[in-house]
C-alpha positions as CSV (number, residue, x, y, z in Angstrom):
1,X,0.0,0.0,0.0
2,X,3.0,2.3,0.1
3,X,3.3,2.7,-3.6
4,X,-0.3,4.0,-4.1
5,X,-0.6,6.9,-5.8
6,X,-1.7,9.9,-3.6
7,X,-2.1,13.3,-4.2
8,X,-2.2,16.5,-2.4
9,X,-6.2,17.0,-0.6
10,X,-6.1,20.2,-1.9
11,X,-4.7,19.8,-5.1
12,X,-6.3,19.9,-8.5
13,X,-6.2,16.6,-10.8
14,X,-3.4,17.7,-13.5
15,X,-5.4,19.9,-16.4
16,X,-4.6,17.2,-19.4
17,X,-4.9,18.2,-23.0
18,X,-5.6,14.7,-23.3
19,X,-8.6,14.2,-21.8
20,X,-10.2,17.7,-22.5
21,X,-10.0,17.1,-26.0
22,X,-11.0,13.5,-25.7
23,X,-13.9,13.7,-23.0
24,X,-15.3,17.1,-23.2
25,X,-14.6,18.2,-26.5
26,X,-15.2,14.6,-28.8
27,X,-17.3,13.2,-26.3
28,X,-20.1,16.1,-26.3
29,X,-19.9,16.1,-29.7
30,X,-20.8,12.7,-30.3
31,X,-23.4,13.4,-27.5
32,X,-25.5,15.9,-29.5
33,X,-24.9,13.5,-32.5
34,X,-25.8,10.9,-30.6
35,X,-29.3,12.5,-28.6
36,X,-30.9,13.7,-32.1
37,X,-30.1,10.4,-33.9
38,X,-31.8,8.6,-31.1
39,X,-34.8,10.9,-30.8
40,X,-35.3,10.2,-34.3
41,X,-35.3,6.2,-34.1
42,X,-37.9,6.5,-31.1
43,X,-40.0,8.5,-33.1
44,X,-39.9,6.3,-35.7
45,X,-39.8,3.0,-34.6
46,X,-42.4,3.7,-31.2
47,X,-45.5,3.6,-33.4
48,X,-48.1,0.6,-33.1
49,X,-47.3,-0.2,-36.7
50,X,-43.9,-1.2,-35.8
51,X,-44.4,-3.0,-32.4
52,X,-41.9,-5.6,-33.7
53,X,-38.9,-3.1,-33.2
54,X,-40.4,-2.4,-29.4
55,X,-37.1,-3.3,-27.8
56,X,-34.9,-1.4,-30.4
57,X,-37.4,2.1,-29.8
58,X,-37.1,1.8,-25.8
59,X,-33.1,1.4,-26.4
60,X,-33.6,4.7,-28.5
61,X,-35.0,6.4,-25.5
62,X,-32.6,5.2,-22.7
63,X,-29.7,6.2,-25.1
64,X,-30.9,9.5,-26.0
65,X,-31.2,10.4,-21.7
66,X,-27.9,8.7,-21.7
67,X,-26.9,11.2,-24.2
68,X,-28.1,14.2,-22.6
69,X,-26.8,13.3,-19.3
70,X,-22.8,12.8,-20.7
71,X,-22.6,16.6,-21.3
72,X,-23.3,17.6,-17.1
73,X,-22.1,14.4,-15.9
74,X,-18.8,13.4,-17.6
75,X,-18.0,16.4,-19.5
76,X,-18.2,19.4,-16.6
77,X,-16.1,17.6,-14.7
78,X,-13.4,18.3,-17.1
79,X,-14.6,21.8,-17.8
80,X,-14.9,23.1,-14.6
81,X,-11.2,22.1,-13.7
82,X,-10.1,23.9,-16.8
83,X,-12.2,27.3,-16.6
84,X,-11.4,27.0,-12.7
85,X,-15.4,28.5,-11.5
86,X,-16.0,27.8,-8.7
87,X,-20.1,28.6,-9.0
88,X,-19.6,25.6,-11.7
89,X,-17.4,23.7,-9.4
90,X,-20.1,23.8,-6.9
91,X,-23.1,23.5,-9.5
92,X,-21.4,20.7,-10.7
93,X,-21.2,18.7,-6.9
94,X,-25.1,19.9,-6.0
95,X,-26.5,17.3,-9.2
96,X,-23.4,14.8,-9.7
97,X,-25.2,12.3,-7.1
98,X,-28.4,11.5,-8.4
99,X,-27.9,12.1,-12.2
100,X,-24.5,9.9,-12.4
101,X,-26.7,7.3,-10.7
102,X,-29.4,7.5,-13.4
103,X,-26.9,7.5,-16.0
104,X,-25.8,4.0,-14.6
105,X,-29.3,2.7,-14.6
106,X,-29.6,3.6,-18.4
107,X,-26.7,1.9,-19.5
108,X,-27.8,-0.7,-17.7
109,X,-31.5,-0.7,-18.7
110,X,-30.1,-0.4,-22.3
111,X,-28.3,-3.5,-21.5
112,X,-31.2,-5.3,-20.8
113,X,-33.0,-3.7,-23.8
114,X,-29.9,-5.4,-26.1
115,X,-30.9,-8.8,-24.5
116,X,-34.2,-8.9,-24.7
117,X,-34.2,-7.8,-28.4
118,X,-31.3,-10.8,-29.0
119,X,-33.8,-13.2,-27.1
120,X,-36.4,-12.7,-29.1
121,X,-34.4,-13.1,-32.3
122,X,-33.4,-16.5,-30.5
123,X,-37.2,-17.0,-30.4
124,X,-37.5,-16.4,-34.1
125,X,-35.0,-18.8,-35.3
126,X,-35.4,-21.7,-32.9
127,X,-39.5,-20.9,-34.6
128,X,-40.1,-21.5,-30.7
129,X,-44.0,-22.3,-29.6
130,X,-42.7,-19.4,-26.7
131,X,-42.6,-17.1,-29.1
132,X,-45.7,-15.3,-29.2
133,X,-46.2,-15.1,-25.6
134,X,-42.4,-13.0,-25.6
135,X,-43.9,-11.3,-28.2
136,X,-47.5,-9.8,-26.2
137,X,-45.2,-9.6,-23.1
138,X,-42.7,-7.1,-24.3
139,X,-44.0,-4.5,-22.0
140,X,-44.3,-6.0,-18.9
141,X,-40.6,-7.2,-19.8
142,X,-39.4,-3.7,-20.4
143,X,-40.5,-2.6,-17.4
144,X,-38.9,-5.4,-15.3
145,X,-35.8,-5.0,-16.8
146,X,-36.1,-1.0,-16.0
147,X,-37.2,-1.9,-12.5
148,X,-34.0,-4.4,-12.3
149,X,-31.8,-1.9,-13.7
150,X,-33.3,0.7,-11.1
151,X,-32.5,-1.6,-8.3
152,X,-29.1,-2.8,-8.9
153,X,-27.6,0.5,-10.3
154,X,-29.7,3.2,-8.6
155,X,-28.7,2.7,-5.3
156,X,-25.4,3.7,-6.2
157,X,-27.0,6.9,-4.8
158,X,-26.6,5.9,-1.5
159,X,-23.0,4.8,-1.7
160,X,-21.6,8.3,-1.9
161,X,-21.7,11.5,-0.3
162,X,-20.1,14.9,-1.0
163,X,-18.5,16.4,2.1
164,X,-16.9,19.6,2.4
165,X,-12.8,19.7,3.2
166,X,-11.8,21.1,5.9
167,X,-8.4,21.5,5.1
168,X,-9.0,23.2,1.2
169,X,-10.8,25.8,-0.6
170,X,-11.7,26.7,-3.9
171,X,-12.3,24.0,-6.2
172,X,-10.8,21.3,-4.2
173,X,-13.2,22.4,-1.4
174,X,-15.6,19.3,-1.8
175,X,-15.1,15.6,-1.7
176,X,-16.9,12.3,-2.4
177,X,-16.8,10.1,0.6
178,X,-18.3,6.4,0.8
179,X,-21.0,6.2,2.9
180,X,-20.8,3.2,6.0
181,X,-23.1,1.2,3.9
182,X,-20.4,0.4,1.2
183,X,-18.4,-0.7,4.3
184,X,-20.9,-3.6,5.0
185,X,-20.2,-7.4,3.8
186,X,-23.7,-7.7,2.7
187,X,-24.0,-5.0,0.2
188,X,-20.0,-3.4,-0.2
189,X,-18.9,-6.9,-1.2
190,X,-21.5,-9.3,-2.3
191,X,-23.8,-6.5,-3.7
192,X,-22.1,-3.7,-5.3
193,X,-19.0,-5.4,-6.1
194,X,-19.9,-9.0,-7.2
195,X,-23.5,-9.6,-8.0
196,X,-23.6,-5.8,-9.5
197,X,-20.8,-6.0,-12.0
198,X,-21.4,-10.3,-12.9
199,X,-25.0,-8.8,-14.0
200,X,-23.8,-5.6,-15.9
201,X,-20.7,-6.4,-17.3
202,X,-19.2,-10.2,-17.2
203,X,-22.7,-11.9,-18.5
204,X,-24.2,-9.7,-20.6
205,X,-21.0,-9.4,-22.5
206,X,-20.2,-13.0,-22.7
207,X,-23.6,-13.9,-23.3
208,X,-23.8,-11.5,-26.4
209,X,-20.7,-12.8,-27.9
210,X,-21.5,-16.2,-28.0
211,X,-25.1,-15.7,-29.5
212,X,-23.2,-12.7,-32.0
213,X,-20.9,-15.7,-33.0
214,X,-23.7,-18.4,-33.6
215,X,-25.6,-16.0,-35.9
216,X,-22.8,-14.8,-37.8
217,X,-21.7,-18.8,-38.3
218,X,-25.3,-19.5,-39.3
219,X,-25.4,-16.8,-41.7
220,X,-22.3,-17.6,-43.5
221,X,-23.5,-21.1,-43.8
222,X,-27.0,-20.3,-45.3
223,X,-24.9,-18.0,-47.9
224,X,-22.6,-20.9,-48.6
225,X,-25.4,-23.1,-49.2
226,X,-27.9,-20.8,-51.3
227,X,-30.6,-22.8,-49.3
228,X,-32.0,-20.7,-47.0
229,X,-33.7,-16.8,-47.8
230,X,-35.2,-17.1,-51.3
231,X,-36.6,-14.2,-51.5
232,X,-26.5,8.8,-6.6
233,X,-28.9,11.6,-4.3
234,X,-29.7,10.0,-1.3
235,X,-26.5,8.0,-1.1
236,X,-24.3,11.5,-1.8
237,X,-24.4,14.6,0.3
238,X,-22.5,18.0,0.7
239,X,-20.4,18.8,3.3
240,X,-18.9,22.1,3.6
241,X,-15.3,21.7,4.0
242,X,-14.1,24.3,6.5
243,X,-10.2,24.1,6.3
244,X,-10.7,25.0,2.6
245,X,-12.4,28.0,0.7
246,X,-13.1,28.5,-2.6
247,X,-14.1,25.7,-5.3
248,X,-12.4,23.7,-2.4
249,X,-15.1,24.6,0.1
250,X,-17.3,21.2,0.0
251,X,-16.6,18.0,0.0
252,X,-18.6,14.4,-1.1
253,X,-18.5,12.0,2.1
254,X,-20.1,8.6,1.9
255,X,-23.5,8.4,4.1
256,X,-23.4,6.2,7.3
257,X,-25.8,3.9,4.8
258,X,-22.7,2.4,3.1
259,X,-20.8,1.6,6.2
260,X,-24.0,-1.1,7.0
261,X,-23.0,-4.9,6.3
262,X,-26.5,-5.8,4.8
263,X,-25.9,-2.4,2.7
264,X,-22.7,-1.6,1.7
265,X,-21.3,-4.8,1.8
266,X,-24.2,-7.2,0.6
267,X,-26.1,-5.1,-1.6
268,X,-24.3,-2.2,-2.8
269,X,-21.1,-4.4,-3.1
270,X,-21.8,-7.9,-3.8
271,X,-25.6,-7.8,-5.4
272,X,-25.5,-5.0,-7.7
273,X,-22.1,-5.9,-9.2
274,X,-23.2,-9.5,-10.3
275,X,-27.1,-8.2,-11.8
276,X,-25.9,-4.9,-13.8
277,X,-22.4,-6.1,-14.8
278,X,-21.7,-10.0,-14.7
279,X,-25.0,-12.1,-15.5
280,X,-26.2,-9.5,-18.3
281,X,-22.9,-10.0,-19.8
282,X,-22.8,-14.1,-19.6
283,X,-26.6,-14.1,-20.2
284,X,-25.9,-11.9,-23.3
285,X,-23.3,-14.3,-24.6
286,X,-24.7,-17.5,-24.2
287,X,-28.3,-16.3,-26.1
288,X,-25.9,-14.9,-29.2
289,X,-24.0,-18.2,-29.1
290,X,-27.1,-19.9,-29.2
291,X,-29.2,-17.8,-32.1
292,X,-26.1,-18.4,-33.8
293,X,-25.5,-21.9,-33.4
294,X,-29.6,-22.6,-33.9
295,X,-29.2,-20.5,-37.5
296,X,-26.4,-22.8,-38.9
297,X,-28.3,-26.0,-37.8
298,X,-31.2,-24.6,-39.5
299,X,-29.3,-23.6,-42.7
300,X,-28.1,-27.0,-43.2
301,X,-31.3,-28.4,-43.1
302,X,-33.0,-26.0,-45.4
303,X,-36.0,-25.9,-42.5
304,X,-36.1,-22.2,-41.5
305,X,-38.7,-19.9,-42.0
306,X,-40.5,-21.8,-44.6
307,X,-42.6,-18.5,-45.5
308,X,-44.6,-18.2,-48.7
309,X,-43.3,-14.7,-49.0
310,X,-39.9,-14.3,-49.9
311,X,-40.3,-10.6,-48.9
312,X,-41.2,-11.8,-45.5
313,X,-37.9,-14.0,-45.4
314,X,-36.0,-10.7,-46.2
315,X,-37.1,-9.3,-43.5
316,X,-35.9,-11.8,-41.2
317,X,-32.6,-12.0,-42.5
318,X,-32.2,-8.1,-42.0
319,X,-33.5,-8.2,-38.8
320,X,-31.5,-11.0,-37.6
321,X,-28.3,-9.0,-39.4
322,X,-29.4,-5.9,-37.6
323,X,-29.2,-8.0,-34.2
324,X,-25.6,-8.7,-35.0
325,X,-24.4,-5.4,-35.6
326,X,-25.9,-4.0,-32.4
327,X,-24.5,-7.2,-30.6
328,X,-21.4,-6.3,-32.1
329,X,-20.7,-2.6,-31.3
330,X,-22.4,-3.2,-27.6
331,X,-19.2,-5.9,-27.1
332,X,-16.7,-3.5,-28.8
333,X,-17.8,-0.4,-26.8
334,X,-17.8,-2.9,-23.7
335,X,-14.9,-4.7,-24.1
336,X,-12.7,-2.6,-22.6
337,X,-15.1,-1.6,-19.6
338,X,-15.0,-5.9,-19.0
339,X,-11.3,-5.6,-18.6
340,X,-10.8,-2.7,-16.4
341,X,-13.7,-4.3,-14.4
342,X,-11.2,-7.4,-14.0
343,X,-8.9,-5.3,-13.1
344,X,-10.6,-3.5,-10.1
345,X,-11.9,-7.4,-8.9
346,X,-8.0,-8.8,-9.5
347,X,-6.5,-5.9,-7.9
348,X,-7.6,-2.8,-7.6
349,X,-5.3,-1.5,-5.3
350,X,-2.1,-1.5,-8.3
351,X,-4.4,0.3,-10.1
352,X,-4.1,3.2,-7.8
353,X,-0.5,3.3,-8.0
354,X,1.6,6.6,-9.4
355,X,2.6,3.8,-12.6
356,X,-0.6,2.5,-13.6
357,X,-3.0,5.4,-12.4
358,X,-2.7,7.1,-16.2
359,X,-3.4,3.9,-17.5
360,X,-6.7,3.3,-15.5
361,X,-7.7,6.7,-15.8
362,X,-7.3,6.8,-19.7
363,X,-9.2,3.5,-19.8
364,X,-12.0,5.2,-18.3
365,X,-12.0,8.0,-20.5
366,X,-12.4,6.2,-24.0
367,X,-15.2,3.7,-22.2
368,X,-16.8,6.8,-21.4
369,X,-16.5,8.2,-24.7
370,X,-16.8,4.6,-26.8
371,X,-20.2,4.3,-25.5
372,X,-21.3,7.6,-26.3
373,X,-20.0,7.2,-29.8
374,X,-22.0,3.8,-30.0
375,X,-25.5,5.6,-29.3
376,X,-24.4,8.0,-31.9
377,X,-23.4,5.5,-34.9
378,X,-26.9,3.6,-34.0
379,X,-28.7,5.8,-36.7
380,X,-26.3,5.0,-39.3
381,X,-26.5,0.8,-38.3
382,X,-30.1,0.9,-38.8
383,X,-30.5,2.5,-42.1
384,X,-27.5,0.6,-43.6
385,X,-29.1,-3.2,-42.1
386,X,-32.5,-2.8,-42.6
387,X,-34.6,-1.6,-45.3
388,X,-37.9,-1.5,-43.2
389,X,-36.2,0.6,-40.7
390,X,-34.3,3.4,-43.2
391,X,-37.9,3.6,-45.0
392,X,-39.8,4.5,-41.8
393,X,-36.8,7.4,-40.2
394,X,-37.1,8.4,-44.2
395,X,-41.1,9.0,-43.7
396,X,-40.2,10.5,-40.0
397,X,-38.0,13.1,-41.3
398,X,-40.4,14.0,-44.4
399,X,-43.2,14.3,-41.6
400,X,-41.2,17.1,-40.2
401,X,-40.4,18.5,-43.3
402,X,-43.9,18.6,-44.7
403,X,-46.6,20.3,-43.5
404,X,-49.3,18.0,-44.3
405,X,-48.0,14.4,-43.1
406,X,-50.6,12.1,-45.8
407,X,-47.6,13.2,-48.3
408,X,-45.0,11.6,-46.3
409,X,-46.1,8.0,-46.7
410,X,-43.1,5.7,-48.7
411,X,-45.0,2.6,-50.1
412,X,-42.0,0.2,-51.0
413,X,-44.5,-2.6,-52.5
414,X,-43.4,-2.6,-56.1
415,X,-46.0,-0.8,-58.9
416,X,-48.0,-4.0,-59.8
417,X,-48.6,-4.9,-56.3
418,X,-49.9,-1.5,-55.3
419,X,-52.3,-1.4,-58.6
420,X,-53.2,-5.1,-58.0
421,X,-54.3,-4.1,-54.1
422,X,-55.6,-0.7,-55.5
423,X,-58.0,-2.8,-57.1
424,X,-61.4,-3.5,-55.7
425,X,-63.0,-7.2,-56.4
426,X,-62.3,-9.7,-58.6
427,X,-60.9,-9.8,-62.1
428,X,-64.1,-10.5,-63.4
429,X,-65.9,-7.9,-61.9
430,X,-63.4,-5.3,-63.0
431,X,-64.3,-6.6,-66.5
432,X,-67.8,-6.0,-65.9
433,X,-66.7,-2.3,-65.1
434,X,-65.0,-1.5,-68.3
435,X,-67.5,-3.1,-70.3
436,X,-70.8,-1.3,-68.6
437,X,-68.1,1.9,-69.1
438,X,-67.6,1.1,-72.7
439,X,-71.5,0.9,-73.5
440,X,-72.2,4.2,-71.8
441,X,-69.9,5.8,-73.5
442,X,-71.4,7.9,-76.6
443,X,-71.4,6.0,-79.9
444,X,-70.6,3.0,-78.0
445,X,-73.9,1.1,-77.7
446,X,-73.6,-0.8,-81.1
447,X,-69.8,-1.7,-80.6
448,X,-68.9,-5.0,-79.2
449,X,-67.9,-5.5,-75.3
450,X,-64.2,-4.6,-74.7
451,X,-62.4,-7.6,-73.3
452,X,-59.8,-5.5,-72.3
453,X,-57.0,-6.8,-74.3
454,X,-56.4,-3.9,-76.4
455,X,-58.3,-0.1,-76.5
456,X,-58.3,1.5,-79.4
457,X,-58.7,5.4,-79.6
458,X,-62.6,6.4,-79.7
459,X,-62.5,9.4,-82.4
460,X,-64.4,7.1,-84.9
461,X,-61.6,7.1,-87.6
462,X,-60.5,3.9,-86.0
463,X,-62.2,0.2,-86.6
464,X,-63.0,-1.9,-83.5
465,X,-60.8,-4.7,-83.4
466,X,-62.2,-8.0,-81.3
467,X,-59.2,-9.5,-80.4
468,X,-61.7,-12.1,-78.2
């Protein structure tokens, strides 16, 4: 414990160029990219017309608040170490609490929101007799999953407080403390460090990888084959700090909560660790294993969504391509937060050292900004893997750029289906029609019927032809 790295109470981090470019500057960027691309799928995909993308419209939502948060949350703390305010300084500690707290739960709601959405494309493929059930539940699964999320990742809020130090001022004046309840077995250690981070991070991100790898298998098979597709506020408070003045003047000290063993230890350690980081990751993995796996069985047995429609098939296939790439980019933008993770469970305490503090703190930074980068690239996934998708954000945006929204409907049936469902009754009786419009035309009453297999002009000059 001698070698850990340990500053000066009083003194500010060191002002990097590093991280202000990287955090505040690229990473709110990406945020406003990121919060109007995400406003847009929501609107477009949160319509009873396109219930199936339920999962993918909620994940819009959480990512957009995720997006708006990253500004206040990550980025100010940069900025207000660099402008040197102290009203921001002190701004900044009054909402950090709560809001960073929220910001967990919707990563880790959108988590869920990933999982369900790959579950159901297991569903799909295995043509499971579960399937519809999933289907008419999606709401009542959404909202476990929020209230899950809520659980193991909003009581962060209780693990931290801000206390004012003494000994500074300015904008050192505060200072986050743990609360007593992080100090109990119960919820410091079996809580918030194991069962909190196995649920977040380890299974969510194993299970996604194995299901990402069984679809992407299955898929190259069916193409090989050609046989297959046809067609924090309670948990933090204040403290003014009164050896320090200033930005210094307050400090964040943990509540008495997180010093409890059946809180701090149990819950806030152990419990919230394993539900919001290692069993979503694992769970995540195993069902992309799985849908994989389950497509390549399927392929090789040409049994798979025997569909009379060859445009319904298509639609799979995007869709299940579209589950892949969103699989995909949640493991890269995680990967990175799994290992630091193992890191801080291996040994967290070398991680604090004056060697390997830069490292961890860098790490950090790019998972912060990867993820925000992730919800901003979402817009481009989804109009590049699926058709239905990039043809409903198309008639969004022309619905704002039209008055009148009736012209902002994209019908992408081809011509001959449109005029064939344009038409009303049989072909017979749409014979009748022309005919009895034939005859009432004038000159027409001593004229043959028209069959309707040629039309000839009607200025008289030209003989009726019965091709019949």
């Amino acid at each position: 414990m001698d070698d850990v790295f340990v500053e000066d109470e009083c003194e500010l981090p060191e002002d990097l160029d590093r991280r202000w470019y990287l955090v505040a500057v690229a990473g709110t960027s990406l945020s406003f990219i990121s919060l109007f691309s995400n406003l847009l799928i929501a609107r477009a995909l949160l319509t009873r017309r396109r219930s199936h993308f339920f999962f993918l419209g909620l994940l819009a939502v959480s990512d957009s608040f995720l997006s708006f948060c990253y500004g206040p949350v990550i980025a100010m703390d940069i900025i207000k170490n660099r402008v040197q305010a102290i009203w921001l300084n002190r701004l900044w500690w009054s909402y950090i609490g709560p809001l960073l707290a929220l910001c967990h739960v919707s990563m880790t709601f959108s988590c869920f929101l990933i999982i369900l959405a790959t579950i159901e494309r297991y569903l799909i493929t295995r043509k499971s007799k579960y399937l519809q059930k999933f289907r008419t539940s999606r709401g009542a699964l959404a909202t476990f999953m929020f209230t899950l999320a809520l659980v193991v990742r909003g009581t962060a809020v209780f693990e931290i407080e801000v206390k004012r130090n003494a000994n500074c001022t300015g904008l050192t004046e505060y200072e986050p403390m743990l609360t007593p309840l992080v100090s109990t077995w119960l919820y410091g250690t079996v809580f918030r460090f194991y069962l909190r981070n196995i649920l977040t991070v380890f299974i969510p991100f194993a299970l996604l990888a194995y299901l990402n790898v069984r679809i992407v298998a299955t898929l190259r098979a069916q193409r090989r084959k050609a046989a297959m597709f046809k067609f924090a506020c309670s948990e933090h408070k204040v403290k003014r700090n009164a050896n320090c003045t200033g930005l210094t003047e307050y400090e964040p000290m943990l509540t008495p909560l997180v010093s409890t063993w059946l809180y701090g230890t149990v819950f806030r350690f152990y419990l919230r660790n394993i539900l919001t980081v290692f069993i979503p990751f694992a769970l995540l993995a195993y069902l992309n294993v799985r849908i994989v796996a389950t497509l390549r069985a399927q392929r090789r047995k040409a049994a798979m969504f025997k569909f009379a429609c060859s445009e319904h098939k298509m639609k799979i296939r995007s869709a299940t391509r579209l589950t892949v790439f969103i699989v995909c980019s949640y493991l890269m933008a995680n990967v990175l937060n799994v290992l630091i993770t193992a890191w801080e469970y291996v040994d967290f305490e070398s991680a604090m050292t004056a060697d390997n503090f830069w490292i961890y703190e860098l790490c950090t930074d790019v998972i912060s900004v990867l993820y925000v980068f992730t919800c901003a690239t979402r817009l481009l996934v989804y109009m590049l893997c699926n058709k239905e998708i990039r043809i409903a954000i198309i008639e969004t945006i022309c619905c704002y750029m039209k008055d009148n929204a009736k012209y902002c409907a994209v019908d992408e049936r081809p011509a001959t289906k449109r005029n064939e469902n344009a038409r009303i009754g049989t072909e017979f009786d749409d014979l009748a029609i022309r005919i009895a419009r034939r005859m009432m035309m004038p000159g027409m009453t001593n004229r043959p019927p028209d069959t309707g297999k040629s039309e000839q002009p009607l200025d008289g000059s030209t003989k009726y032809h019965d091709e019949s």
